[in-house]
N, CA and C of each residue as an Amber inpcrd file, in Angstrom:
protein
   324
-129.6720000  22.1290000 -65.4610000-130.1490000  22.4130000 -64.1290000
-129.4960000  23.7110000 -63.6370000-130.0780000  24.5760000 -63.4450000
-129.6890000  25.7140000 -62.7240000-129.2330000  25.8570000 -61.2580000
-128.0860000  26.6390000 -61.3350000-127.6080000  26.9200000 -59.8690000
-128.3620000  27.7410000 -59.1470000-128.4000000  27.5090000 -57.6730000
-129.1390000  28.4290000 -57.0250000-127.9060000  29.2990000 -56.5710000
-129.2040000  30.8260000 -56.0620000-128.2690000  31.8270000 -55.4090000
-127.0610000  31.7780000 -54.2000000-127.8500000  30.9700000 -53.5700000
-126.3690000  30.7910000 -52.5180000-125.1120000  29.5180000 -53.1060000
-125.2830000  28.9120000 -53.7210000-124.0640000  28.1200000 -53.8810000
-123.0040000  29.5000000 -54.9270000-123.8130000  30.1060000 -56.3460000
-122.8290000  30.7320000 -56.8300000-122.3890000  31.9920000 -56.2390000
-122.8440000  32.2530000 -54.7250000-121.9060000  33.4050000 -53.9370000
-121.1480000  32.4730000 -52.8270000-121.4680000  31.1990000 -52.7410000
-120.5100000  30.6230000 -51.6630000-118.9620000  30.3300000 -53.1140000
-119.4150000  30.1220000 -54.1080000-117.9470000  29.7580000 -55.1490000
-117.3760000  30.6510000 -54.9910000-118.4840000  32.3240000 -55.3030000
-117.9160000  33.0010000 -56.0380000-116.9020000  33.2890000 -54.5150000
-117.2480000  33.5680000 -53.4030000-116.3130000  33.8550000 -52.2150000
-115.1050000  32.6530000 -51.7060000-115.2920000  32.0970000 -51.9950000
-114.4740000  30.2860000 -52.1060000-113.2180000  31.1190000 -53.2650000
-113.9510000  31.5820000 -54.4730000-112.4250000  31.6800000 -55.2290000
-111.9770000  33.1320000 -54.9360000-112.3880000  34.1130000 -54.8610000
-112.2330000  35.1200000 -54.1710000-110.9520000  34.9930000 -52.8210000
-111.1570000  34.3240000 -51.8750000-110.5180000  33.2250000 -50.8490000
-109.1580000  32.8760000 -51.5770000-109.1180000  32.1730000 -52.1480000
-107.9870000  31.3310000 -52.4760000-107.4230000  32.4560000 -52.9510000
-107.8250000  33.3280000 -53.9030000-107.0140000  34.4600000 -54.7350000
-106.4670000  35.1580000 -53.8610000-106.9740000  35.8890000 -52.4130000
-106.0860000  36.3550000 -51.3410000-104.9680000  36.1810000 -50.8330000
-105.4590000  34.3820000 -50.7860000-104.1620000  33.6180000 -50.0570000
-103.0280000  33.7520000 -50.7770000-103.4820000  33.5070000 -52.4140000
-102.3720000  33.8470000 -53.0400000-101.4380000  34.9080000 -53.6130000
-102.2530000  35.2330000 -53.5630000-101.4430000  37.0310000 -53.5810000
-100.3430000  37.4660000 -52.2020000-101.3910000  37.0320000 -50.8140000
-100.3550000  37.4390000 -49.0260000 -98.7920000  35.6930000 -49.4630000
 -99.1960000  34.7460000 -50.1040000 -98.5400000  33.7590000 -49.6370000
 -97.2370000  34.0300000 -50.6090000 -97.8100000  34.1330000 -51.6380000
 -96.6730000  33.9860000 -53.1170000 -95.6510000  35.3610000 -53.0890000
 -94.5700000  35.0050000 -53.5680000 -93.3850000  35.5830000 -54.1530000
 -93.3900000  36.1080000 -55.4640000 -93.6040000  34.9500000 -56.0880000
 -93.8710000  35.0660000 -57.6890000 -94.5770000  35.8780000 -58.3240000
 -94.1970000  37.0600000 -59.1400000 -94.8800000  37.7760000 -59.8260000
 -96.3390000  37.0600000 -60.7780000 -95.4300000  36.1500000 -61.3430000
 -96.9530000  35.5700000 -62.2600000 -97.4980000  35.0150000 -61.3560000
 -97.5930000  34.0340000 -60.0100000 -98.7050000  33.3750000 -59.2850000
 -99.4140000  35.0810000 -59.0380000 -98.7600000  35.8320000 -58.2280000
 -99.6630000  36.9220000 -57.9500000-100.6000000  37.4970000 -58.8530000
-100.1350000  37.4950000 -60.0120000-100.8140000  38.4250000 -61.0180000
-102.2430000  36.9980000 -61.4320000-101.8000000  35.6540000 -61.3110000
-103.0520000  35.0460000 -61.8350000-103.9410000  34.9170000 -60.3850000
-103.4570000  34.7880000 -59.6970000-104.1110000  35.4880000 -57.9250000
-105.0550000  36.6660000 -58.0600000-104.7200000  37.8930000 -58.5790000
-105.0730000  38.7510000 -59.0400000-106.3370000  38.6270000 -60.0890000
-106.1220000  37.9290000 -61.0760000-107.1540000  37.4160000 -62.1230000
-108.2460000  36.3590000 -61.6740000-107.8560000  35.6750000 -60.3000000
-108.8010000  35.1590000 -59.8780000-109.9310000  35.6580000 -59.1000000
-109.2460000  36.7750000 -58.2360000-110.1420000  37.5720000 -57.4500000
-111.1730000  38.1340000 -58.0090000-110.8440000  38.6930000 -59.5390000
-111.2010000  39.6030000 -60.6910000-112.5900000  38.7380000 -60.9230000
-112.4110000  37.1920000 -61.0950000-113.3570000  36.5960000 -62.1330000
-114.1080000  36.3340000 -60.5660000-114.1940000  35.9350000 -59.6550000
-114.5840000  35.8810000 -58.8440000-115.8330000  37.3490000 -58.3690000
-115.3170000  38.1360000 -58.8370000-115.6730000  39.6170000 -58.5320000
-117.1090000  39.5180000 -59.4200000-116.7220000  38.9700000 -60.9830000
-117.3250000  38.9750000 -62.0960000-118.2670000  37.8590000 -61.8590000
-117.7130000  36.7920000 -61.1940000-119.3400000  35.5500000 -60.8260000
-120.5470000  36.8770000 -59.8000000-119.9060000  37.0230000 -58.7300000
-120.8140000  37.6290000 -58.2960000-121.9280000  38.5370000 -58.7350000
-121.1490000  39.6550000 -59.3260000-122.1610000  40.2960000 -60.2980000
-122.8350000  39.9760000 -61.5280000-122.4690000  38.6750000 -61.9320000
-123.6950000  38.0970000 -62.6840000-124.7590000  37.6450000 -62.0100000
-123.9970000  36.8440000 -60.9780000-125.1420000  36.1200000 -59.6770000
-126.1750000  37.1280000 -59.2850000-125.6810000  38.1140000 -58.4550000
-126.3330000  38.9540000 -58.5520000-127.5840000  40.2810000 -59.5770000
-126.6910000  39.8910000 -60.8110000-127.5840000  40.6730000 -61.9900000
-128.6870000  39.2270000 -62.3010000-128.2430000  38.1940000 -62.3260000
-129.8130000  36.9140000 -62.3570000-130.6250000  37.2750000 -61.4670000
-130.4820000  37.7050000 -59.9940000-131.2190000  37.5840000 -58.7160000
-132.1080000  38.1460000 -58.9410000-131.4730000  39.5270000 -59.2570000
-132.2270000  40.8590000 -59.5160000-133.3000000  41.1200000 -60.6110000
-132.8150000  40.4820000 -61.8430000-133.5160000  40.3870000 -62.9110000
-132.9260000  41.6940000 -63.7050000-131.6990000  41.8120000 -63.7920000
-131.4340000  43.0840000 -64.5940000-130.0890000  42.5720000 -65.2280000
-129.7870000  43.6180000 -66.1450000-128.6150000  43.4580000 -67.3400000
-127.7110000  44.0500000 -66.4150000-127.8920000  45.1250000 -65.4630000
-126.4930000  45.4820000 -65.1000000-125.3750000  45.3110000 -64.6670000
-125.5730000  43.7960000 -63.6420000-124.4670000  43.0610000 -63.3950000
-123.3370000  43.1080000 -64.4430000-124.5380000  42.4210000 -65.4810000
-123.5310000  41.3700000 -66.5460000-122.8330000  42.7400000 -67.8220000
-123.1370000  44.3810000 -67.7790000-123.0970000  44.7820000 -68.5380000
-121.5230000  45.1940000 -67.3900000-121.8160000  45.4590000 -66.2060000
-120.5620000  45.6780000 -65.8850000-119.4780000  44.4600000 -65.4900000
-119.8100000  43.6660000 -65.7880000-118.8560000  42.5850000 -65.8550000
-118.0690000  42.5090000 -67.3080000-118.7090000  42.5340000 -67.7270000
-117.8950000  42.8850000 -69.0830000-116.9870000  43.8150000 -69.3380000
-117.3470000  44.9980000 -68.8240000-116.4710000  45.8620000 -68.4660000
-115.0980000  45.7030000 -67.7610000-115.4080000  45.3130000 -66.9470000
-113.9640000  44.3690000 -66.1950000-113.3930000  43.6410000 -66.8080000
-113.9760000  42.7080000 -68.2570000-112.7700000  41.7760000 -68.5240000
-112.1860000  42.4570000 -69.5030000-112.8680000  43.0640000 -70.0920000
-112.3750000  44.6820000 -71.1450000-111.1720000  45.3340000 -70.5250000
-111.3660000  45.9380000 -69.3520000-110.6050000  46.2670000 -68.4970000
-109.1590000  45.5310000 -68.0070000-109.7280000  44.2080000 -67.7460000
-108.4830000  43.4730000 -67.1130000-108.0080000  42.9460000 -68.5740000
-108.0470000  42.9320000 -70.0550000-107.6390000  42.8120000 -70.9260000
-106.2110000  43.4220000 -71.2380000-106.7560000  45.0110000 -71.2360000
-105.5780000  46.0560000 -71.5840000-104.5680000  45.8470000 -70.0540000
-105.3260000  45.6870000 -68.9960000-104.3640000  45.4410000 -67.7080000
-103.3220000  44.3540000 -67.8250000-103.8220000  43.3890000 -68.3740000
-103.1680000  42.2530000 -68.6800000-101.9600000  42.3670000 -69.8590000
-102.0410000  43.0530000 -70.9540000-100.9880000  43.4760000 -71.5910000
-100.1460000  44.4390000 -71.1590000-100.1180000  45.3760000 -70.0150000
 -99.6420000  46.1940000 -69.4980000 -98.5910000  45.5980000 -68.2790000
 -99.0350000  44.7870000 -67.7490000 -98.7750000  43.2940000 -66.4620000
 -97.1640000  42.5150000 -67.3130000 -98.0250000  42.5900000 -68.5040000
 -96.7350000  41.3550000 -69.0380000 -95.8070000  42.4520000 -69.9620000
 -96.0340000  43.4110000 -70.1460000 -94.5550000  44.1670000 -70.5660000
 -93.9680000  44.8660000 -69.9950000 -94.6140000  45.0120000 -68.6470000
 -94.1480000  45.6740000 -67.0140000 -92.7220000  44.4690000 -66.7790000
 -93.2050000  43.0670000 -66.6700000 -92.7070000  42.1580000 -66.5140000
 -91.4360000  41.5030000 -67.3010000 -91.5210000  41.8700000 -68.8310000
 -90.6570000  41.3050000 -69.4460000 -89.6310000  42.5990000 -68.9290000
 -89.6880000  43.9230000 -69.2290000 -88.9390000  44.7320000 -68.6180000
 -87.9720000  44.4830000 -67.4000000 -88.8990000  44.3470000 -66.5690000
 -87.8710000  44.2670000 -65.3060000 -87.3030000  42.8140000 -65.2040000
 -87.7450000  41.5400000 -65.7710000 -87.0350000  40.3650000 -65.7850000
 -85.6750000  40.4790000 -67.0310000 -85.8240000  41.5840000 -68.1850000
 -84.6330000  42.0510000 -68.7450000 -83.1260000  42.6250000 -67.7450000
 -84.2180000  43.2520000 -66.8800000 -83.4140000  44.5050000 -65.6610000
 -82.5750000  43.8290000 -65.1750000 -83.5350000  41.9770000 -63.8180000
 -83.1360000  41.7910000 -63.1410000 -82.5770000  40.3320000 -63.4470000
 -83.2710000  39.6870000 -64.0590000 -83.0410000  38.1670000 -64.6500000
 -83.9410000  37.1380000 -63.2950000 -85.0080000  37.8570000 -63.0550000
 -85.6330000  37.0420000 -62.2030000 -87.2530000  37.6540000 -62.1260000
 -87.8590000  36.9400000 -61.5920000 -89.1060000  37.0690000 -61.0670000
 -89.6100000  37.6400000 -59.9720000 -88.4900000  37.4620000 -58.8270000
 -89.5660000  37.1920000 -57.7230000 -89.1470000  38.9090000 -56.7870000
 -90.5120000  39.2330000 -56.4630000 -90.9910000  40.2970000 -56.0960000
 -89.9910000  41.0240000 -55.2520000 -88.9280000  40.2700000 -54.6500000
 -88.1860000  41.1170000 -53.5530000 -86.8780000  41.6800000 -54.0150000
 -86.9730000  41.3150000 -55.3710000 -85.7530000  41.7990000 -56.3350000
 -86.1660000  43.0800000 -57.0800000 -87.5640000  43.5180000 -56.8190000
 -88.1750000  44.4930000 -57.8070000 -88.2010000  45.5570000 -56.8680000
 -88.1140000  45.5920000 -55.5330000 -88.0180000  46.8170000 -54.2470000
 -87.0300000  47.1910000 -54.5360000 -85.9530000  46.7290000 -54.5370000
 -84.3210000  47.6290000 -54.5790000 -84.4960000  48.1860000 -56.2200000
 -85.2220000  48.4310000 -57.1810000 -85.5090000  48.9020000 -58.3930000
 -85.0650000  50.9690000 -57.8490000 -86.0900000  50.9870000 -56.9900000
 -85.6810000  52.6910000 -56.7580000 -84.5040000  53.2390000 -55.7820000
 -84.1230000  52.2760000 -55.4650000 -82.4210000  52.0930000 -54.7860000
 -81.7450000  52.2300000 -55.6030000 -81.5660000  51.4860000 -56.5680000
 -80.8740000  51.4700000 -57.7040000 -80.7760000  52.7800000 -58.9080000
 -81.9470000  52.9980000 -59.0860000 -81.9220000  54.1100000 -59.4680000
 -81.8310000  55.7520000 -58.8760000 -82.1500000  55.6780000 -57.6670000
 -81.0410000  56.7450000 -56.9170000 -79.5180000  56.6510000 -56.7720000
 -78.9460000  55.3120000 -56.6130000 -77.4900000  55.5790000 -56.7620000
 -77.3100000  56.0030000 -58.1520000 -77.9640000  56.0820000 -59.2690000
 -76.9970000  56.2180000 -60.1430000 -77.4630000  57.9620000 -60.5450000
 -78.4090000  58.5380000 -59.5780000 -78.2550000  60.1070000 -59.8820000
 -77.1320000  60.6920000 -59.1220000 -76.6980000  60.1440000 -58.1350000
 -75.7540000  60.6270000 -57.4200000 -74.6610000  61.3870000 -57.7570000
């Protein structure tokens, strides 16, 4: 049974939604970053939704593009991460601001 057009833009904005919250609410580098990946796939329902409506490939040719995209982003995310959890021995985001503090005291 096929979905109709308005329920898969009420999801796709429903998870879109939650991915906000989590990104303004969270601390945590990884909740943010899968916050981040939710907004993404959310982004990616729509423009399929939209490439069905329409009757065209382009949605879905640029959706693909994005997960292509958020692929290499995603390996870039997690060795950003192992880095600075080497640096700091933690996760959470308010330990990663004093990063260019730190590295101005030591040009001094």
């Amino acid at each position: 049974m096929p979905f109709s057009f308005n329920s898969l833009m009420i999801v796709a904005i429903l998870l879109f939604s939650v991915g906000i919250a989590g990104v303004i609410s969270r601390r945590n580098i990884f909740v943010i970053y899968i916050s981040l990946e939710l907004m993404l796939n959310a982004i990616n329902l729509m423009l399929i939704t939209l490439s069905r409506y329409f009757a065209s490939l382009n949605g879905q040719i640029l959706a693909m593009m994005v997960v292509a995209v958020c692929a290499a982003e995603a390996a870039l995310f997690l060795s950003l991460v192992v880095l600075m959890y080497k640096r700091k021995g933690c996760v959470d985001t308010d330990k990663f601001t004093s990063l260019s503090q730190n590295r101005d005291k030591h040009h001094e």
